[in-house]
C-alpha positions in Angstrom: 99.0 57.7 138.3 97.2 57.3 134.7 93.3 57.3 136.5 93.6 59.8 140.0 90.9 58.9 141.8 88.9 57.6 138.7 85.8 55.8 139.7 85.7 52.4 137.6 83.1 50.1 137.5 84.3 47.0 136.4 82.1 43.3 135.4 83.4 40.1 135.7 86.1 41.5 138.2 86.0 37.7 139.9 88.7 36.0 137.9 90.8 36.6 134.5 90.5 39.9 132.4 88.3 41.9 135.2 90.9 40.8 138.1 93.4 42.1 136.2 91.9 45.4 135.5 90.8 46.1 138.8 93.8 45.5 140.0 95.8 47.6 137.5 93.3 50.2 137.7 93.7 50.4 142.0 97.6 50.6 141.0 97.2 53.7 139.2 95.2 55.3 141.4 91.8 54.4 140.7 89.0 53.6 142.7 87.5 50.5 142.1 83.7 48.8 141.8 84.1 45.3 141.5 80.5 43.7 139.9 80.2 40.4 139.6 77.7 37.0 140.1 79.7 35.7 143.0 80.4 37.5 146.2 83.2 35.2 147.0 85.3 35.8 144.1 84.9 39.9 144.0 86.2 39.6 147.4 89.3 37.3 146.8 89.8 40.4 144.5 89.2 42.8 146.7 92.2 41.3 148.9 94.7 41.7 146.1 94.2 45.3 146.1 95.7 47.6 148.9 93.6 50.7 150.8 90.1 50.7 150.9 89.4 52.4 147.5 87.3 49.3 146.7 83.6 48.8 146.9 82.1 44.8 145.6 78.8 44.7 144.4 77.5 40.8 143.7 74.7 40.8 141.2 73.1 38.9 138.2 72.9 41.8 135.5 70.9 39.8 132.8 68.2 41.6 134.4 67.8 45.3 133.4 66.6 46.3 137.0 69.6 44.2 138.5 72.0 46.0 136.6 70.5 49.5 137.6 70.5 48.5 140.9 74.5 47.6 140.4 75.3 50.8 138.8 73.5 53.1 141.4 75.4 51.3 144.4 78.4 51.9 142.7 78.2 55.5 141.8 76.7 56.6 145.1 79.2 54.4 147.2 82.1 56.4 145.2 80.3 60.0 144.6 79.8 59.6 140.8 81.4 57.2 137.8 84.0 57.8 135.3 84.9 54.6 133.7 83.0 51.3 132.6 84.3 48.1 131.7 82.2 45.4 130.2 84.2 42.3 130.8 81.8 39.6 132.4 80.2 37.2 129.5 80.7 33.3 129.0 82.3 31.4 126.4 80.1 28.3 125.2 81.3 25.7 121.9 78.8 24.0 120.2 77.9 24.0 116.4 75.5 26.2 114.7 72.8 23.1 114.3 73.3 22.0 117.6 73.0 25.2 119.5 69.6 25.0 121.3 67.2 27.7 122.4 68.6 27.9 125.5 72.3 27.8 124.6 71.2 31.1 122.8 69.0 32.5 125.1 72.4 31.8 127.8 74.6 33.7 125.0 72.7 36.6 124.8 71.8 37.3 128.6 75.6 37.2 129.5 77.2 38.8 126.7 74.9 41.2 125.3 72.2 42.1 127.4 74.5 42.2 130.5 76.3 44.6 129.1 73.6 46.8 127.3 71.6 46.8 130.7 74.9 48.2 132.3 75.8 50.6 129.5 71.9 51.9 129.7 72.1 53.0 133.5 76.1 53.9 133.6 75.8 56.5 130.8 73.6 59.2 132.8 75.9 59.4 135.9 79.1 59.3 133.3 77.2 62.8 131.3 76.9 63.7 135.5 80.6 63.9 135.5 81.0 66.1 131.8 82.0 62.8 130.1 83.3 59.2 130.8 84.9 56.0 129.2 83.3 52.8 128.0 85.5 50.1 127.4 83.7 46.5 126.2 85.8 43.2 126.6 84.4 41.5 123.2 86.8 39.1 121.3 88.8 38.2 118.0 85.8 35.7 117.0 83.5 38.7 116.9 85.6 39.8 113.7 86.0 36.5 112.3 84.5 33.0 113.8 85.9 30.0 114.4 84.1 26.6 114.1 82.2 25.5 116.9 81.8 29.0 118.4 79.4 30.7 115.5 76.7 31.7 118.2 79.1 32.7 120.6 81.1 35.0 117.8 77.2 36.3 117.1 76.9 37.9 120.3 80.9 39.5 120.5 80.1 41.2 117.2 76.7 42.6 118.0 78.7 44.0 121.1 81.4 45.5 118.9 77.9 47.1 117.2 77.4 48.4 120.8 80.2 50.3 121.1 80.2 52.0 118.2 76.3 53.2 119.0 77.5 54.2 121.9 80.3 56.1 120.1 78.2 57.6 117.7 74.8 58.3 120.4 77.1 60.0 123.3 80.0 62.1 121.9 77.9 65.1 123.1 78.0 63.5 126.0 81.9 63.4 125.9 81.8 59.6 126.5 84.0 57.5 124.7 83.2 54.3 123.8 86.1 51.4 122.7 86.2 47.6 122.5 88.8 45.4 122.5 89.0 42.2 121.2 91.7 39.5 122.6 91.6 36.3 120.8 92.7 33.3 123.7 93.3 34.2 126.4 94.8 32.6 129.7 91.5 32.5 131.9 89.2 30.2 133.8 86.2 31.1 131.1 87.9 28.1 129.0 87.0 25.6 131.5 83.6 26.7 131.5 83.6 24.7 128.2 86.4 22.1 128.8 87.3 20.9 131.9 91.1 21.8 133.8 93.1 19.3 131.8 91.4 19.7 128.1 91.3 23.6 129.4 95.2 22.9 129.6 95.6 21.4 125.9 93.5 23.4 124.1 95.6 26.2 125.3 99.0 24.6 124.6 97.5 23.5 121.2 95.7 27.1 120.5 99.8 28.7 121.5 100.5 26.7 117.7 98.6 29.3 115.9 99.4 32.2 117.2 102.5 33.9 115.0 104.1 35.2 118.4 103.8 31.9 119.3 101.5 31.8 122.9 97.9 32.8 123.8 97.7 36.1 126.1 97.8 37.1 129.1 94.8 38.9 131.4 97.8 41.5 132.5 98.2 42.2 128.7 94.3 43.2 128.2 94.2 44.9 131.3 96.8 47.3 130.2 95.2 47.9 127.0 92.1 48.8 129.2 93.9 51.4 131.3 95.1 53.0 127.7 91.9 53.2 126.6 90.3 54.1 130.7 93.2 56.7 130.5 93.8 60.5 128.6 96.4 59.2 126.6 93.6 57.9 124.4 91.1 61.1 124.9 90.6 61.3 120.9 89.8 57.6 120.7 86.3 56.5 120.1 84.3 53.8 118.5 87.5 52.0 118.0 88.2 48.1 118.2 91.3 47.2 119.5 92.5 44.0 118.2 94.9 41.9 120.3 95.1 38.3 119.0 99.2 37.4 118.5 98.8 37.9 115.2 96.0 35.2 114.2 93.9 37.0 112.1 96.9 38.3 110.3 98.2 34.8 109.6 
């Protein structure tokens, strides 16, 4: 068991990359604090993992009092908080010119002050336990962008800034900080933008440019999470794990 009785607060644990994590993370002995906008989906999740080492918390965290709130609920439902995962945030394609005030101001609530808010109230009750990880989901466009998704690739580098602040801020602290940065991934975020079907095709047509010759999987991030959750990576910090099939290599 990689995490014994780790306490993990995990975002976005609804669907995709965060369902996959929490339920990895319960596997290896973690306990698990599943956040997320919608009650109903943290609860399908909550199904898929076995005992009762499981705590759902359903809340907007775009507001810095929400995501207090969140963190505080965890930690005292579980005793304290060893591990956070940034994963919730939202995937929107439009062009520079033709991204609006609030496109933007969407952008940076869900993946940037979300996750700042989060990192802001988890980090005191990590130092509580002598140290703790942080791992933030951000993405392959953060490094490089893609047409159509400039804003979007905005707000995953300034979270890759994050992390290494974080890195930098609370190594007295004994908290390491990590990112990791998938490039497509097989989750519902792409139909946020597309609907099922063109969700569908731009998958099969992303799988092209890939050297290894698909898109990802959420099991495949969520196992680079428990690496980086786990002590096998204790001298890791302010590090951005790239896992993108090869694309930016290409």
């Amino acid at each position: 068991m990689k995490l014994n009785s780790k306490v993990a607060l995990i975002t976005g644990a609804g669907s995709g990359i965060g369902r996959a994590t929490a339920i990895l993370f319960a596997q290896e002995g973690g306990k698990v604090a599943l956040v997320g906008r919608t009650a109903s989906k943290l609860e399908e999740t909550a199904k898929l993992i076995s005992g009762d080492e499981v705590y759902c918390v359903a809340r907007d965290l775009s507001r810095r009092e929400r995501a207090q709130e969140a963190v505080d609920e965890c930690a005292r439902h579980f005793g304290g908080l060893d591990i956070v995962v940034n994963n919730a945030g939202i995937s929107r394609q439009r062009s520079l010119l033709e991204t609006d005030e609030a496109l933007w101001d969407e952008l940076i609530a869900h993946n940037l002050k979300n996750p700042f808010w989060l990192v802001q109230a988890a980090v005191p009750w990590l130092a509580r336990r002598g140290g703790g990880v942080i791992i933030n989901i951000s993405s392959s466009l953060g490094l490089k962008p893609s047409p159509g998704f400039g804003a979007y690739a905005m707000t995953k580098a300034a979270l890759q800034m994050l992390t290494l602040s974080l890195a930098q801020e609370h190594a007295k602290d004994r908290i390491r900080a990590n990112a990791i940065c998938p490039a497509v991934v097989d989750t519902p975020i792409h139909e946020t933008y597309l609907t099922p079907d063109g969700a569908q095709q731009r998958k099969e047509e992303m799988a092209r440019f890939y050297p290894l010759g698909r898109i990802g999987t959420a099991e495949e991030v969520a196992r680079a999470a428990l690496y980086l959750a786990s002590e096998e990576a204790s001298w890791m910090t302010g590090t951005t794990l790239l896992m993108d099939g090869g694309r930016l290599v290409k």
